[in-house]
C-alpha positions as a printed Julia matrix, in Angstrom:
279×3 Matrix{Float64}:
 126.95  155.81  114.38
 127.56  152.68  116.06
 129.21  154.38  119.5
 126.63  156.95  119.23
 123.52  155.01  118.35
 122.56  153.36  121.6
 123.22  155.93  123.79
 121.55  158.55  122.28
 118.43  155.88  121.31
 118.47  155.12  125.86
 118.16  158.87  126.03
 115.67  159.19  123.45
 113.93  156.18  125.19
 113.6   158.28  128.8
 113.51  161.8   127.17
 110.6   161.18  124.43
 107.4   159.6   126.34
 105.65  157.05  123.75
 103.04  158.42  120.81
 103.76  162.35  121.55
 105.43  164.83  119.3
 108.08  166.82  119.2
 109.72  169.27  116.99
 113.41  169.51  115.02
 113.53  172.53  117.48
 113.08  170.06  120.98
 115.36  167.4   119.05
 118.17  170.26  118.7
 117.97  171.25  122.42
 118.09  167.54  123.99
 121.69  167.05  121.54
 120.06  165.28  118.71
 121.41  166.34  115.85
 120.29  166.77  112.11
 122.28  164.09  111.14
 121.53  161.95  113.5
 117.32  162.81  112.91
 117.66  161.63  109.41
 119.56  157.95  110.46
 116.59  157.54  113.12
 113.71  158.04  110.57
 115.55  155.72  108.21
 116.09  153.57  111.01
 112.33  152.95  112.05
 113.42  154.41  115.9
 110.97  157.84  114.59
 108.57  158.54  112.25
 107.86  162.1   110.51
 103.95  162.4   110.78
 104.68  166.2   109.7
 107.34  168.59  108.65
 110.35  168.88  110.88
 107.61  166.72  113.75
 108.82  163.41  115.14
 107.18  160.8   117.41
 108.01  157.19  118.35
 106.26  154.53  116.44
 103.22  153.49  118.03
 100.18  152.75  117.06
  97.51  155.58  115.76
  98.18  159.19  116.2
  95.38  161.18  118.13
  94.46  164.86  118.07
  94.28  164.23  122.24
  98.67  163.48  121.76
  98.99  166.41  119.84
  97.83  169.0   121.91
  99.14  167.38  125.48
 102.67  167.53  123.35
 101.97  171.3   122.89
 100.79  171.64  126.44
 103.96  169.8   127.9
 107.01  169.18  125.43
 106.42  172.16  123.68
 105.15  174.5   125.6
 106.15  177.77  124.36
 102.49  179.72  124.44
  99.31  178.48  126.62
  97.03  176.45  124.86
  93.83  174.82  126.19
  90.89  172.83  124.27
  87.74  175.24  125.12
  84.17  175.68  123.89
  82.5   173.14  123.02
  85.35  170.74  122.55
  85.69  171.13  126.34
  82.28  171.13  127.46
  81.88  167.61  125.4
  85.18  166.04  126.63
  82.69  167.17  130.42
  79.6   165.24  129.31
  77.78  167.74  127.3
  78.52  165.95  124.04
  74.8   165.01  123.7
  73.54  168.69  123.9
  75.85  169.66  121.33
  75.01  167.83  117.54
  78.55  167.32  115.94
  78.41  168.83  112.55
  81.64  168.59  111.33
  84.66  166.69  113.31
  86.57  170.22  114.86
  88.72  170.33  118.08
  88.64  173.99  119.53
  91.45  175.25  120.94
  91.72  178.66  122.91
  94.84  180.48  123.57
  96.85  183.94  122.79
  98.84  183.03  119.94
  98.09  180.48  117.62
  99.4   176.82  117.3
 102.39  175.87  114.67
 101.38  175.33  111.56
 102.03  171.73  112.01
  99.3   170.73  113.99
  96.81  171.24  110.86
  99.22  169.16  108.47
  99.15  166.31  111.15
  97.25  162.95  109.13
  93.9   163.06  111.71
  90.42  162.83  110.4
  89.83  166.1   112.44
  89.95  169.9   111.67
  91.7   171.99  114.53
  89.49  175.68  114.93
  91.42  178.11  116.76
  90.54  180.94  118.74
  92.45  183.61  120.62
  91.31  184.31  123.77
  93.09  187.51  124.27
  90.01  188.71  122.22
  87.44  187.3   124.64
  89.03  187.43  128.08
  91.33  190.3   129.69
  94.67  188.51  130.92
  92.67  189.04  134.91
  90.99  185.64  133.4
  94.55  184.07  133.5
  95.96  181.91  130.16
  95.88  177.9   130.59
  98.79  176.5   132.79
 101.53  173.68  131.23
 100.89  170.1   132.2
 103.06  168.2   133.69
 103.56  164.85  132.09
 105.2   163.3   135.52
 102.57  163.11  138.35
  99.04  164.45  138.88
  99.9   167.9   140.2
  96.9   168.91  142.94
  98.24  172.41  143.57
  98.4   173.12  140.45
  94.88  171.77  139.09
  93.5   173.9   141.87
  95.58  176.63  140.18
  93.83  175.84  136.73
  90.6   175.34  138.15
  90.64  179.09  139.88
  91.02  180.46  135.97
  88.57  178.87  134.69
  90.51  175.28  133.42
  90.66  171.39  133.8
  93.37  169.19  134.26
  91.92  165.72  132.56
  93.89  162.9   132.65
  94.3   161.31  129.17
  94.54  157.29  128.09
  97.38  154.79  129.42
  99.58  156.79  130.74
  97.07  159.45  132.12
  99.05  161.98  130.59
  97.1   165.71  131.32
  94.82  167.75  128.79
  93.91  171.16  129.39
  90.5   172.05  129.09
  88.69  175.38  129.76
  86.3   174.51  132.87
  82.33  174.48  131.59
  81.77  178.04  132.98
  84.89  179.49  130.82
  83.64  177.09  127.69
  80.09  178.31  127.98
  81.08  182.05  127.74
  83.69  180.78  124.61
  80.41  179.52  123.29
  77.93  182.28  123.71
  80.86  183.59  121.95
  80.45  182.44  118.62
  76.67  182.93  118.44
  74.65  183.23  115.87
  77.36  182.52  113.34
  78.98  179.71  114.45
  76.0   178.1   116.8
  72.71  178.03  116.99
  70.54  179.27  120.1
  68.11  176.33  120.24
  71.64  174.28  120.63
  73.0   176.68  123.49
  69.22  176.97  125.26
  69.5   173.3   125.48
  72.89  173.32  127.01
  72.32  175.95  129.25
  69.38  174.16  130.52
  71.9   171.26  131.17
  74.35  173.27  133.28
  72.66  174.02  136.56
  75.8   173.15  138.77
  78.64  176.16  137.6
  80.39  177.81  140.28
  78.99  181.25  140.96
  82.38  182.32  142.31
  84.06  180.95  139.26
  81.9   182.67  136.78
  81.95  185.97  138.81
  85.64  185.88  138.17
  85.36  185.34  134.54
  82.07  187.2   133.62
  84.54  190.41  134.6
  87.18  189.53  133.09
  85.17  188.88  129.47
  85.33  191.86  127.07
  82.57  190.44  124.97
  79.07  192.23  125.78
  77.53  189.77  123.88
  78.58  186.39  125.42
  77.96  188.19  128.85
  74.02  189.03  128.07
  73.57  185.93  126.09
  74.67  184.17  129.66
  72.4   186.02  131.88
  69.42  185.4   129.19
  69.89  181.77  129.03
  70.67  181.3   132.86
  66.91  183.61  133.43
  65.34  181.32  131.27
  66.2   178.11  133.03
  66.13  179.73  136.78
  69.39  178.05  137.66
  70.49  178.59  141.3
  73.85  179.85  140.3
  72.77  183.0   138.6
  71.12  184.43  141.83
  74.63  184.62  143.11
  76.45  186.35  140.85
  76.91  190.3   141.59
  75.56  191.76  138.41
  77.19  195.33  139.77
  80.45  194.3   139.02
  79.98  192.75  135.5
  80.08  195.68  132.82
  77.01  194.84  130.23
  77.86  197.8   127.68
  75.36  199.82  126.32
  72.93  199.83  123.68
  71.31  197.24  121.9
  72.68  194.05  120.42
  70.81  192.98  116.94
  72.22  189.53  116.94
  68.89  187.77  114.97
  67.47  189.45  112.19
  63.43  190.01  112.7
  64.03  188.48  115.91
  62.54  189.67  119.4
  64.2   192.39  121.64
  64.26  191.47  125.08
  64.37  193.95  126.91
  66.41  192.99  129.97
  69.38  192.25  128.23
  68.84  194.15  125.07
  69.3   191.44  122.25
  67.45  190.44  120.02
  66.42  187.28  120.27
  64.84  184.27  117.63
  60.85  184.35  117.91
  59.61  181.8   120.39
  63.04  181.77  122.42
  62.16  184.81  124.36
  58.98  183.34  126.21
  59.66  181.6   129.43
């Protein structure tokens, strides 16, 4: 241990960036082994907030380090904080009333079990996006802890994503991009929001990219979240909906009962809660 110990803990040092996580797995493939694990925990040099999970010792742990760890570190399958996690971490926050303390996350598989044993005062919600987008609507790219990356936030931001930088070290967060997090949304209406909640936002978002929701509008395979979005974006007259080719975005068929003893309208062809459908 002693000829061992400090040149494995200077490696640790420039391999393991301060407060994120990493896994037995990421330990194992940078030549730290078991044994060697164990004698750091008991050491103090890492902490165990979960399972086989390790981090440096410093300070609080936030749900923000534990995602750009999966996003970086351990990125095995694309994972970005969408709906209306994202659209608050944009400035929305006040159109959306916090009921409960949940961080969305999007992606096609879901996250380690780990994440929801982590000690945070938050519940992580996850959703796959496989189910709501067709892979045309691209999966969210991995950060790069090193250097602000402009190729490759113009990359993200042509799927439908944000690069944020996060605290000290301006480490990067992936976010879905407020025209991909209002479809994720419209998504979860009328079980899991409310449509005097989304009227309010949609009121709110009068500067989306036309070309950017064009591109994700056809790439969405839920009917629902695509009427809902023309509806709100009629009621409010925003520019941006004028300039989106309706042609090329496939609506479905038939109607949508989505409120019971609601109001059809009959553009769209969902029903809709009394009061909501006059202009």
């Amino acid at each position: 241990m002693t000829t061992q110990l400090p040149g494995k803990l200077n490696q640790l040092r420039r391999d393991l960036p301060e407060g994120l996580l990493v896994d037995a797995a990421w330990l194992s493939k940078h030549g730290y082994a078991t044994s060697l694990v164990s004698k750091y925990v008991a050491a103090g040099y890492l902490e165990r907030p979960a399972g086989r999970v390790y981090r440096k010792p410093r300070g609080a742990l936030s749900w923000e380090q534990a995602v750009i760890s999966l996003q970086t570190l351990l990125y095995r399958t694309p994972l970005a904080v969408g709906g209306r996690t994202a659209l608050a971490l944009q400035g929305y926050e006040h159109y959306l009333p916090r009921a409960t303390q949940q961080v969305h996350l999007y992606g096609p598989s879901a996250p380690p079990g780990w994440l929801s044993k982590l000690p945070l005062s938050i519940r992580f919600v996850f959703h796959n996006s496989a189910a709501l987008f067709s892979p045309e609507a691209g999966l969210p790219p991995k950060g790069d802890l090193d250097r602000a990356n402009a190729a490759a936030e113009k990359e993200a931001a042509e799927k439908g994503f944000v690069i944020q930088s996060w605290g000290q070290w301006r480490w990067p967060l992936v976010v879905s991009s407020p025209e991909r997090a209002l479809l994720e949304v419209l998504d979860e209406l009328p079980d899991h929001e409310s449509f005097e909640t989304v009227d309010k936002l949609v009121e709110s978002l009068s500067t989306l990219s036309p070309r950017r929701m064009q591109t994700l509008l056809q790439a969405c395979q839920s009917v629902k979240a695509k009427r809902l979005l023309f509806f709100f974006a009629d009621r409010h007259s925003h520019a941006w909906k004028n300039k989106i080719n309706k042609d090329h975005v496939d609506l479905g068929s038939g109607k949508r009962m989505l409120v019971k003893g609601g109001v059809l309208d009959r553009t769209y062809q969902i029903t809709v809660p009394k009061g909501l459908d006059a202009v």
